[in-house]
PDB file of N, CA, C and O in Angstrom, chain B, residues numbered from 101:
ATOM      1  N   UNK B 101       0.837  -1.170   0.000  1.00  0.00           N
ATOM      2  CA  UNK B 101       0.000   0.000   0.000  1.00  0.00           C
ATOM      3  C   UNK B 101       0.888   1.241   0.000  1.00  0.00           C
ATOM      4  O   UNK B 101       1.786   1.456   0.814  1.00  0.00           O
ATOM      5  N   UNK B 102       0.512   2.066  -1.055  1.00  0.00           N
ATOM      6  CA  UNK B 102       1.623   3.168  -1.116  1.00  0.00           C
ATOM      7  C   UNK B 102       0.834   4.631  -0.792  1.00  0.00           C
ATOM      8  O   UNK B 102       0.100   5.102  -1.661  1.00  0.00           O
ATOM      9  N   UNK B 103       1.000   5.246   0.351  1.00  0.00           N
ATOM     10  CA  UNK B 103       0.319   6.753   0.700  1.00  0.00           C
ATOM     11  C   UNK B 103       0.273   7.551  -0.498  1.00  0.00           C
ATOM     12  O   UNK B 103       1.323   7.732  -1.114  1.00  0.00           O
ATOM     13  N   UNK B 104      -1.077   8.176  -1.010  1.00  0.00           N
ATOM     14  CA  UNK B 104      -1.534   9.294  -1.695  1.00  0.00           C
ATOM     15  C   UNK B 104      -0.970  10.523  -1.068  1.00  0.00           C
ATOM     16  O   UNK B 104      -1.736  11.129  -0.320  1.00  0.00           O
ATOM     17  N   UNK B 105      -0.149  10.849  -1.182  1.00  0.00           N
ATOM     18  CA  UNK B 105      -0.121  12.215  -0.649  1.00  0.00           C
ATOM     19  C   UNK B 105      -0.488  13.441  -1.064  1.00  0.00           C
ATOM     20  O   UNK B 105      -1.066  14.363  -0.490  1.00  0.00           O
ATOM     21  N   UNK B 106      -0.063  13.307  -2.147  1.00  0.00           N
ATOM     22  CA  UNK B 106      -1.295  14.399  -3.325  1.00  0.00           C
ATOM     23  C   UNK B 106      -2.534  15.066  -3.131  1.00  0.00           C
ATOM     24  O   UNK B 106      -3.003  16.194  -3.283  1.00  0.00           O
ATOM     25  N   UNK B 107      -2.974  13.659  -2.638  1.00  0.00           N
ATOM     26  CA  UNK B 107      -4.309  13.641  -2.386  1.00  0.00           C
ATOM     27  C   UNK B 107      -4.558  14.261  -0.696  1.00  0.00           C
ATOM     28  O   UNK B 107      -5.333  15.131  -0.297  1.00  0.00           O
ATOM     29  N   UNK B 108      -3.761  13.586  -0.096  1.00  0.00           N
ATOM     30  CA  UNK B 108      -3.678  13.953   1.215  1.00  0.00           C
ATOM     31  C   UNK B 108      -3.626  15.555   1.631  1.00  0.00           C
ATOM     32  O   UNK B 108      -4.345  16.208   2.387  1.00  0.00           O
ATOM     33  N   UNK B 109      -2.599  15.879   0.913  1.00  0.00           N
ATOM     34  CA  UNK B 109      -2.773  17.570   0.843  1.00  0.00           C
ATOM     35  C   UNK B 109      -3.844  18.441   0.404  1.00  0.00           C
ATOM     36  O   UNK B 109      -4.058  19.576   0.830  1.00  0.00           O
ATOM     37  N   UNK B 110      -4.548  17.773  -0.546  1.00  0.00           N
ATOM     38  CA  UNK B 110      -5.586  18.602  -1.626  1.00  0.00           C
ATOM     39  C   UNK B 110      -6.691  18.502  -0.723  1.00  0.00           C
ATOM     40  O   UNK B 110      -7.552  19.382  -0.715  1.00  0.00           O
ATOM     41  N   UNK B 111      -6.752  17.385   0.135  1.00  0.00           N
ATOM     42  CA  UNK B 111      -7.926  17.596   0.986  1.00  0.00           C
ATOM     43  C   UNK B 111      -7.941  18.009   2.539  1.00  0.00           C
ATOM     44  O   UNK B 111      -8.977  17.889   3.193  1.00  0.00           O
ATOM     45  N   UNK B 112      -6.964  18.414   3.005  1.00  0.00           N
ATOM     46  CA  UNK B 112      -6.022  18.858   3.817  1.00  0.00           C
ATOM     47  C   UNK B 112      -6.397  20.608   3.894  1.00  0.00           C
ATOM     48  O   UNK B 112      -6.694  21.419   4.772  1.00  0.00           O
ATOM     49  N   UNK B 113      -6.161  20.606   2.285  1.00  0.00           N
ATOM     50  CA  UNK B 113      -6.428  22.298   1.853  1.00  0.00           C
ATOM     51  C   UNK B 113      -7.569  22.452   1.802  1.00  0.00           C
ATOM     52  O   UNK B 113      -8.191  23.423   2.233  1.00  0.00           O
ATOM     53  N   UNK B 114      -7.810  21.911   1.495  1.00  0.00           N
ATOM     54  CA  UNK B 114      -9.990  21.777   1.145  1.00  0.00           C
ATOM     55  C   UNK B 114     -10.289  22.047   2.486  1.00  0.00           C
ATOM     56  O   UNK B 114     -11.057  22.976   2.734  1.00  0.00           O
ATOM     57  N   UNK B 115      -9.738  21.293   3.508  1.00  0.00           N
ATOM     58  CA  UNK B 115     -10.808  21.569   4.957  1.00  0.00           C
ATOM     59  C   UNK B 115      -9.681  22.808   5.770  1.00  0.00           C
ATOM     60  O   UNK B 115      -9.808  23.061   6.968  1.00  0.00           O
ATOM     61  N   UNK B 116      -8.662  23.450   4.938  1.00  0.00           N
ATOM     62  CA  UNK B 116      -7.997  24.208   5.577  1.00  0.00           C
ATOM     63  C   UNK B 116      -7.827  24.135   6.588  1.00  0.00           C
ATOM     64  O   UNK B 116      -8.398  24.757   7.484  1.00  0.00           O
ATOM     65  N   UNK B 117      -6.675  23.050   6.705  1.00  0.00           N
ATOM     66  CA  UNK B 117      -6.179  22.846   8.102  1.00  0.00           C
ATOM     67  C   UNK B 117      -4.652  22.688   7.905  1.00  0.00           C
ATOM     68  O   UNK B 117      -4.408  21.913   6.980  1.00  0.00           O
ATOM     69  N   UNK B 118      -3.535  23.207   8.515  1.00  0.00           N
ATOM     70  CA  UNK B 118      -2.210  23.477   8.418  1.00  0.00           C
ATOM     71  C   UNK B 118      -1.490  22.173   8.750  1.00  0.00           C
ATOM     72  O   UNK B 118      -2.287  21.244   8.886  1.00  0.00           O
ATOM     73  N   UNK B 119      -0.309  21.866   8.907  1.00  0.00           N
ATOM     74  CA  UNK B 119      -0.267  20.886   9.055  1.00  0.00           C
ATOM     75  C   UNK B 119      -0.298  20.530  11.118  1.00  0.00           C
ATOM     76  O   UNK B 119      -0.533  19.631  11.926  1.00  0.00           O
ATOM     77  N   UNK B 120       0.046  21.716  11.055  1.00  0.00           N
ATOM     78  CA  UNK B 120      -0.072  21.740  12.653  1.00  0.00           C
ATOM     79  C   UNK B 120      -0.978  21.234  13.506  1.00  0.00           C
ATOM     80  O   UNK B 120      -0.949  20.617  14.570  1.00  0.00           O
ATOM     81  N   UNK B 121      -2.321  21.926  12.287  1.00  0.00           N
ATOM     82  CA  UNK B 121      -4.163  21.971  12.944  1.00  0.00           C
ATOM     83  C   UNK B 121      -4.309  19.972  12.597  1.00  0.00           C
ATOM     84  O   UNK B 121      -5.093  19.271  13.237  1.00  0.00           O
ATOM     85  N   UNK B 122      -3.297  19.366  11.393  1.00  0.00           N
ATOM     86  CA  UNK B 122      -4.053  18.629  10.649  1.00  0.00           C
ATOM     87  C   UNK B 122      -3.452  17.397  12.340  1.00  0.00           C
ATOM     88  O   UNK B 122      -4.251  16.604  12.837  1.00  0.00           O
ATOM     89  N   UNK B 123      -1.724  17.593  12.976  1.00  0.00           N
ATOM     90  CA  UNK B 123      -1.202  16.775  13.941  1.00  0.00           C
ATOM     91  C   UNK B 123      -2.117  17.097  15.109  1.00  0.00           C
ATOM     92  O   UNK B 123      -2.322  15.911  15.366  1.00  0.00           O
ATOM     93  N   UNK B 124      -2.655  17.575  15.797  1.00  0.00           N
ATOM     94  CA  UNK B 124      -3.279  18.192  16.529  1.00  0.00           C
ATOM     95  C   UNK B 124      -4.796  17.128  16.423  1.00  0.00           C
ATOM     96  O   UNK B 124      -5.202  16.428  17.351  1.00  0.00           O
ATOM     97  N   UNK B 125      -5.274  17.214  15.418  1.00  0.00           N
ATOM     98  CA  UNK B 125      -6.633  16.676  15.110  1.00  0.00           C
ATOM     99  C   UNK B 125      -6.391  15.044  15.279  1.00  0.00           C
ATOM    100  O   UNK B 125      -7.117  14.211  15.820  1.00  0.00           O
ATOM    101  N   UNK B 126      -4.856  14.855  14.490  1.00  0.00           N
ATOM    102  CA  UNK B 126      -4.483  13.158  14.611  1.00  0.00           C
ATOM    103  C   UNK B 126      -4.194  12.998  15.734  1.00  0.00           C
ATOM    104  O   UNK B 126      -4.178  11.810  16.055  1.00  0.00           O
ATOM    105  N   UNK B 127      -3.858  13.951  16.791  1.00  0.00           N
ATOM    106  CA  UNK B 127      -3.477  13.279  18.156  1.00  0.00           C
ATOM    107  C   UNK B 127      -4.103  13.145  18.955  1.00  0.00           C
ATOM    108  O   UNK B 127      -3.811  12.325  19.825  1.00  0.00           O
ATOM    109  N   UNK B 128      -5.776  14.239  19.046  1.00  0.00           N
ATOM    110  CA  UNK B 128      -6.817  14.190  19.546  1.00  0.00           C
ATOM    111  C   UNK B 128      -7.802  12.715  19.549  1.00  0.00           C
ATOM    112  O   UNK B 128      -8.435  12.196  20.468  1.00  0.00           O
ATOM    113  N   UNK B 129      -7.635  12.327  18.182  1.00  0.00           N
ATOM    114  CA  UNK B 129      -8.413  11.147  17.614  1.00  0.00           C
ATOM    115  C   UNK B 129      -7.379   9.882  18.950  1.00  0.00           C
ATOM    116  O   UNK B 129      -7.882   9.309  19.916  1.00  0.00           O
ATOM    117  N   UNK B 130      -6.150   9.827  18.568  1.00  0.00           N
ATOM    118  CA  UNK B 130      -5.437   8.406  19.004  1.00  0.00           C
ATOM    119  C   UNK B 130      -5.770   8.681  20.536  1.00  0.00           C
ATOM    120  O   UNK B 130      -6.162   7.757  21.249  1.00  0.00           O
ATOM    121  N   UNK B 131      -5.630   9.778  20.952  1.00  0.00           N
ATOM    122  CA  UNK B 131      -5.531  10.032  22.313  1.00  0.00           C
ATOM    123  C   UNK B 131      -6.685   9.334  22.833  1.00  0.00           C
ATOM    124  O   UNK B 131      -6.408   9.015  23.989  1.00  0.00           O
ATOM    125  N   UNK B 132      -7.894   8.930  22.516  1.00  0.00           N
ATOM    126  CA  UNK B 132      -9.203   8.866  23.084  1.00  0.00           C
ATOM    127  C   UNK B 132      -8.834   7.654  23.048  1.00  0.00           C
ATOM    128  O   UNK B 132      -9.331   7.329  24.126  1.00  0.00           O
ATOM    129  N   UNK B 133      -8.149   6.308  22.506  1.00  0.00           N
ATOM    130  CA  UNK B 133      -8.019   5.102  21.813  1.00  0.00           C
ATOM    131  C   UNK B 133      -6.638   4.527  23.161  1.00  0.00           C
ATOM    132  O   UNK B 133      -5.433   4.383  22.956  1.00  0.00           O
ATOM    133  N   UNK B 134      -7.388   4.322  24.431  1.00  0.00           N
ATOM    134  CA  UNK B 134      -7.275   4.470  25.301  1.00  0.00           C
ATOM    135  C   UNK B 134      -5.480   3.174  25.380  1.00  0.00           C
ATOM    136  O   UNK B 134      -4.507   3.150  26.133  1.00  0.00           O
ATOM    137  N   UNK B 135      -5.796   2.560  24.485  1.00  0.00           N
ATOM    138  CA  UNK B 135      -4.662   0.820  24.527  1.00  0.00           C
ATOM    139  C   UNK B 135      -3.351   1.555  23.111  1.00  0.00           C
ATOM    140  O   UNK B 135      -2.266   0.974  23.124  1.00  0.00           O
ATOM    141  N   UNK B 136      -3.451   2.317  22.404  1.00  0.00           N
ATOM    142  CA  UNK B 136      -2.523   3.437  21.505  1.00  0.00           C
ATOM    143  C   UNK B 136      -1.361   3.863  22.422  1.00  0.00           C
ATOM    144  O   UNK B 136      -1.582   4.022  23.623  1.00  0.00           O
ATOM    145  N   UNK B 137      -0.288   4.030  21.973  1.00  0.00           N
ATOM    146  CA  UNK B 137       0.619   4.314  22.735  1.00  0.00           C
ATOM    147  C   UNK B 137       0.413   6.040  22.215  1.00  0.00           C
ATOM    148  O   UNK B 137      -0.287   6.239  21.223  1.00  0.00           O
ATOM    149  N   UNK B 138       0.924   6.991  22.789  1.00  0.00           N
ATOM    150  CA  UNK B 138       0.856   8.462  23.011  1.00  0.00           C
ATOM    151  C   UNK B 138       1.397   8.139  21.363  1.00  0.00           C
ATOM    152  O   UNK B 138       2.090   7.203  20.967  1.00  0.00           O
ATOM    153  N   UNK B 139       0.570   9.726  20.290  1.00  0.00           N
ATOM    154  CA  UNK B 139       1.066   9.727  18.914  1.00  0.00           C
ATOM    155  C   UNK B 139       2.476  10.941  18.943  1.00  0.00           C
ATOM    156  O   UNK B 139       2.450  12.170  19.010  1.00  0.00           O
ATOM    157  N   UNK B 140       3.604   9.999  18.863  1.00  0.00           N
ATOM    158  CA  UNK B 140       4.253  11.094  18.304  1.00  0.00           C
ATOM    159  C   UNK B 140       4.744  11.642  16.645  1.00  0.00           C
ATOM    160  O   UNK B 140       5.400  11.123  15.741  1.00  0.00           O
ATOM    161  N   UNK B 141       4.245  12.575  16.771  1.00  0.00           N
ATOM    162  CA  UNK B 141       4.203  13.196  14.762  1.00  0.00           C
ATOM    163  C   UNK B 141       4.267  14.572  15.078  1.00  0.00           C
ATOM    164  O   UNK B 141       3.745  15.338  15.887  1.00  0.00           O
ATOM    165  N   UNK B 142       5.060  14.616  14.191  1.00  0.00           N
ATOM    166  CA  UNK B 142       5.385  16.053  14.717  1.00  0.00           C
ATOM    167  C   UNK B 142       4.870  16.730  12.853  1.00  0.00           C
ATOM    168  O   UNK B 142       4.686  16.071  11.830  1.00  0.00           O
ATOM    169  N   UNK B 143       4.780  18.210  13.073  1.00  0.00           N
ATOM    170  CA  UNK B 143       3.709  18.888  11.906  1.00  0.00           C
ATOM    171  C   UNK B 143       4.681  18.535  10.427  1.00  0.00           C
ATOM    172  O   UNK B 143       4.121  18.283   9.360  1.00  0.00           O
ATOM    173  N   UNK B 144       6.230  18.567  10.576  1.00  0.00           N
ATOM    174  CA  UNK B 144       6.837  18.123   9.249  1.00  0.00           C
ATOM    175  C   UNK B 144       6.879  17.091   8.995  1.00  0.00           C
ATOM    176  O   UNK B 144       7.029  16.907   7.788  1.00  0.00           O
ATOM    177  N   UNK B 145       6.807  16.103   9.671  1.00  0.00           N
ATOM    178  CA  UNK B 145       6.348  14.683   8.789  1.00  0.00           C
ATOM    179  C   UNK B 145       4.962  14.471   8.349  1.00  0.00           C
ATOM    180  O   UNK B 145       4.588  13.335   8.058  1.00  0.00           O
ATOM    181  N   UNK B 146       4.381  15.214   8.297  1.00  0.00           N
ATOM    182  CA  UNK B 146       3.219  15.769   7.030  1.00  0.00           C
ATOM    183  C   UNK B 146       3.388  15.702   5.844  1.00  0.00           C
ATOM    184  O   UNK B 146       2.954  14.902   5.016  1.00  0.00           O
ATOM    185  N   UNK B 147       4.603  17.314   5.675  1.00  0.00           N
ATOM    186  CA  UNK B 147       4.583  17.382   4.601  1.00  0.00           C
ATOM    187  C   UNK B 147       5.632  16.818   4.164  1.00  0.00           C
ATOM    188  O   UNK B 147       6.276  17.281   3.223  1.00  0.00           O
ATOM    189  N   UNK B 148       5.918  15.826   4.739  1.00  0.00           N
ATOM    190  CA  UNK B 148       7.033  14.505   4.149  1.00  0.00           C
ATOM    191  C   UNK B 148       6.284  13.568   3.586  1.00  0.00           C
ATOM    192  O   UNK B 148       6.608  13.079   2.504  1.00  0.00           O
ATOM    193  N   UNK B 149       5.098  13.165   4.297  1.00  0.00           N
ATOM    194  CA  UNK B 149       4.516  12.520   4.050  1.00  0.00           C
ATOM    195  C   UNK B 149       3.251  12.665   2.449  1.00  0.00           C
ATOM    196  O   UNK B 149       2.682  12.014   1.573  1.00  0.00           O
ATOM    197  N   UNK B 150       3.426  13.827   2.925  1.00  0.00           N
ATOM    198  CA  UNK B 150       2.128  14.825   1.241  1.00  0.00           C
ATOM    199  C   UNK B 150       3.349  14.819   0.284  1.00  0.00           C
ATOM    200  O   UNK B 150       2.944  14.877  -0.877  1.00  0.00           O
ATOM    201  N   UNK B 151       4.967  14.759   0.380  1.00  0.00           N
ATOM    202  CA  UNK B 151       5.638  14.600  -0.956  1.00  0.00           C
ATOM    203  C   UNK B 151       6.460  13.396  -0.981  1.00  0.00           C
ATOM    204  O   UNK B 151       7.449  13.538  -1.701  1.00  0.00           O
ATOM    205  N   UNK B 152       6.340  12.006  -0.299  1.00  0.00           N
ATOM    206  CA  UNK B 152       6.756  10.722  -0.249  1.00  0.00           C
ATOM    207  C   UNK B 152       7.837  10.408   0.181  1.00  0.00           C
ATOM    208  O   UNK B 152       8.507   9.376   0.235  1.00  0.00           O
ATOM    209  N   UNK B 153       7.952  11.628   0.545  1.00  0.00           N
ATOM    210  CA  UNK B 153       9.695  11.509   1.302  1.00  0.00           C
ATOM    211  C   UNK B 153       9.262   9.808   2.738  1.00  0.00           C
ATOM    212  O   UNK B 153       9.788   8.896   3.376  1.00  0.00           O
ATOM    213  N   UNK B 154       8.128  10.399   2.464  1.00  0.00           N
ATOM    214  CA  UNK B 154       7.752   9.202   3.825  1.00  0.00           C
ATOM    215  C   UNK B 154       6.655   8.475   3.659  1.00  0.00           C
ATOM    216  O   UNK B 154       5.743   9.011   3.029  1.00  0.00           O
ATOM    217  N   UNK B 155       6.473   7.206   4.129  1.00  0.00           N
ATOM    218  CA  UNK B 155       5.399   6.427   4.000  1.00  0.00           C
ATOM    219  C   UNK B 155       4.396   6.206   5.409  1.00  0.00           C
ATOM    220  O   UNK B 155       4.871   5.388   6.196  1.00  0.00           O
ATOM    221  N   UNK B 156       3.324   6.710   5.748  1.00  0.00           N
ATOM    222  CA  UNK B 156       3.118   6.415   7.097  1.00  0.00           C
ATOM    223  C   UNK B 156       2.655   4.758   7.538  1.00  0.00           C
ATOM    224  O   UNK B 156       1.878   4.270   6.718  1.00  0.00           O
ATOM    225  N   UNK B 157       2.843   4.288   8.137  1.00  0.00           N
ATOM    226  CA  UNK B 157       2.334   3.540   8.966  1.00  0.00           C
ATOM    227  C   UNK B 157       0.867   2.977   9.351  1.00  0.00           C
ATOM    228  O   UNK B 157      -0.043   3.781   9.550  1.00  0.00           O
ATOM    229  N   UNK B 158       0.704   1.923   9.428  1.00  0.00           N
ATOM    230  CA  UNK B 158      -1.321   1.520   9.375  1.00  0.00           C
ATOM    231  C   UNK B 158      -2.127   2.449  10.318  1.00  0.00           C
ATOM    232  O   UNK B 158      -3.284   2.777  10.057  1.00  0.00           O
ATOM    233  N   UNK B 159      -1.212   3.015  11.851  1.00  0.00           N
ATOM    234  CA  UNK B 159      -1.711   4.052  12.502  1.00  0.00           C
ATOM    235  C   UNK B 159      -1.957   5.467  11.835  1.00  0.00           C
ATOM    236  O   UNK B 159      -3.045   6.043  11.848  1.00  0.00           O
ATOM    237  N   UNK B 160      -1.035   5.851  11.370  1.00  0.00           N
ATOM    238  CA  UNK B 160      -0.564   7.254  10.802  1.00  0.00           C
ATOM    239  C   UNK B 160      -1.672   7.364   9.985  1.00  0.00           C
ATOM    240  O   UNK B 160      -2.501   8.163  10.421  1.00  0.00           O
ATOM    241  N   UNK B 161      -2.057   6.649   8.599  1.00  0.00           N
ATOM    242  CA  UNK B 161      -2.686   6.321   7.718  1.00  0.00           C
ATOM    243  C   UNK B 161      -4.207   6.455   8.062  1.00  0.00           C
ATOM    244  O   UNK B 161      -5.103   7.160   7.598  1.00  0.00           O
ATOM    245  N   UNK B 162      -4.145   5.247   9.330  1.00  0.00           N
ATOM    246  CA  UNK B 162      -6.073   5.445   9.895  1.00  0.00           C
ATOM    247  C   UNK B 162      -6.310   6.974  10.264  1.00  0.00           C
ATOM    248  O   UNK B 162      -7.348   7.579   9.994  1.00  0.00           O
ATOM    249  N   UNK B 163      -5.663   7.294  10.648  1.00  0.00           N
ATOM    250  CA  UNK B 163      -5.809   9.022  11.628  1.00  0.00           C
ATOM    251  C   UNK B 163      -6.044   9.757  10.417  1.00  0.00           C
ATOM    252  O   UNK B 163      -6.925  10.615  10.478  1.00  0.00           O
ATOM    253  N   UNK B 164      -5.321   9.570   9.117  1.00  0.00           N
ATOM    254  CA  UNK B 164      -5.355  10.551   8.022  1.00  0.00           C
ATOM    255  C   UNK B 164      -6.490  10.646   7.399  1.00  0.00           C
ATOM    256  O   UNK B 164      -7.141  11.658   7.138  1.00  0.00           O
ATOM    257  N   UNK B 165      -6.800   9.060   7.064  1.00  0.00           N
ATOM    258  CA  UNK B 165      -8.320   8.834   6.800  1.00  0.00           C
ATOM    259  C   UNK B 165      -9.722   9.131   7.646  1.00  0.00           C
ATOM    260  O   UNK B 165     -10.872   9.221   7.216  1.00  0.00           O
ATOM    261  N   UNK B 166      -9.235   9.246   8.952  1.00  0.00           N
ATOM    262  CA  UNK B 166      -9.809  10.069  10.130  1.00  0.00           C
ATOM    263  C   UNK B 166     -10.359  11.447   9.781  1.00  0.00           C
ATOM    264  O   UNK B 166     -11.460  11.925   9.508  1.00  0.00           O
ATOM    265  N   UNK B 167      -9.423  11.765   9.877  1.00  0.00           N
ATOM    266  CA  UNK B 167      -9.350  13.161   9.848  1.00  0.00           C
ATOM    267  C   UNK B 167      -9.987  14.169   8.670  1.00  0.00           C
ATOM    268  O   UNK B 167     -10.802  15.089   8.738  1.00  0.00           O
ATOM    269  N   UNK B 168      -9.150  13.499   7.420  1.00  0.00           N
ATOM    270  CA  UNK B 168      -9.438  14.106   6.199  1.00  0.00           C
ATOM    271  C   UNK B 168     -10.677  13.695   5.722  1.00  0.00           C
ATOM    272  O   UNK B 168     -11.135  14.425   4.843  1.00  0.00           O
ATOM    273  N   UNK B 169     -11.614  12.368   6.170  1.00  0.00           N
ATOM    274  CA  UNK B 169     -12.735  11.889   5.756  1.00  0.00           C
ATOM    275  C   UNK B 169     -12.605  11.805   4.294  1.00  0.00           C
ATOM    276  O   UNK B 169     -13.225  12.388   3.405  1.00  0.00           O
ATOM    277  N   UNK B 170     -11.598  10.895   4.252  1.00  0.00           N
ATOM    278  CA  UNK B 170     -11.393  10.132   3.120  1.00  0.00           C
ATOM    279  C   UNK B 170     -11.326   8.492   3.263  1.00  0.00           C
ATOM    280  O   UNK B 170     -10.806   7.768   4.112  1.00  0.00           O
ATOM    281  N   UNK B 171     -12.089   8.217   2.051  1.00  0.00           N
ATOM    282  CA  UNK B 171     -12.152   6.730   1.878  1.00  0.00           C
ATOM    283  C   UNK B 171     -10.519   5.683   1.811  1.00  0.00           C
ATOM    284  O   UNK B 171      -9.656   6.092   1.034  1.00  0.00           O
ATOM    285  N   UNK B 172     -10.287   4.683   2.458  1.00  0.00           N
ATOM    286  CA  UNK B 172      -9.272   3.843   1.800  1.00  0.00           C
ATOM    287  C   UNK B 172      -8.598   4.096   0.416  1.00  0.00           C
ATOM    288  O   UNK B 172      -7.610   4.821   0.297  1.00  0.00           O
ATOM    289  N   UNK B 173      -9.153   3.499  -0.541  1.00  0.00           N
ATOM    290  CA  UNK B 173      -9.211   3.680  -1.924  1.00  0.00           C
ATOM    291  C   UNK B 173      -8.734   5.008  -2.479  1.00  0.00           C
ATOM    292  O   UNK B 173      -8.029   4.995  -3.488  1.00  0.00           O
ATOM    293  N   UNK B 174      -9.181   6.559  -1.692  1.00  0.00           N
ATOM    294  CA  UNK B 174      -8.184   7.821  -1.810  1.00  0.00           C
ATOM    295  C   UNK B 174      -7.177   7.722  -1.633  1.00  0.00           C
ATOM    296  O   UNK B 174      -6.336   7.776  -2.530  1.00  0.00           O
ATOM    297  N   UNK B 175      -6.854   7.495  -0.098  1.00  0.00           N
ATOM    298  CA  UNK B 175      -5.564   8.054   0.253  1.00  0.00           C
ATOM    299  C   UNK B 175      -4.669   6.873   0.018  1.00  0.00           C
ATOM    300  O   UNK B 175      -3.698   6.791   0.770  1.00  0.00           O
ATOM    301  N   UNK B 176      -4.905   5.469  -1.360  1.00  0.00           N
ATOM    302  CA  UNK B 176      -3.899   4.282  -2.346  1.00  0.00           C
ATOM    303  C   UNK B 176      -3.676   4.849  -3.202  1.00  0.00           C
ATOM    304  O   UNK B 176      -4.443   5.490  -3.921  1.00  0.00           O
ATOM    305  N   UNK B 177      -2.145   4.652  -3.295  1.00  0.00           N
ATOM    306  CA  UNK B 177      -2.135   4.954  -5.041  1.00  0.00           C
ATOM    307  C   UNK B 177      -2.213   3.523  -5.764  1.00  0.00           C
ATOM    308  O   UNK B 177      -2.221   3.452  -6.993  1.00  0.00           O
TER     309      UNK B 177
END
């Protein structure tokens, strides 16, 4: 499975959220997910992640799809 990041950003921008607002929202979500170990992501592995410098992780990934309210199938290339 290879991260959309493209995509990740475009809808990112769409709900205008920085990448700051976007770690913030992913850490809120894991935080409630009581057996998750604490998320650490910090706001530039974002946009590592929106230009492939990086691949996230099945956690990283759920939170994105979380967040951005995007389907599976989006955020695959």
């Amino acid at each position: 499975m290879a991260f959309n990041g493209k995509r990740a950003k475009q809808r990112r921008e769409e709900l205008d959220l920085s990448h700051f607002d976007l770690v913030v929202k992913m850490q809120e979500i894991a935080a409630k997910s009581t057996a998750d170990k604490p998320l650490k992501l910090r706001p530039e592995y974002i946009s590592k992640y929106e230009h492939g410098k990086r691949q996230p992780g099945r956690r990283i990934f759920a939170l994105f799809q979380q967040v951005l309210s995007l389907p599976v199938e989006e955020l695959e290339v």
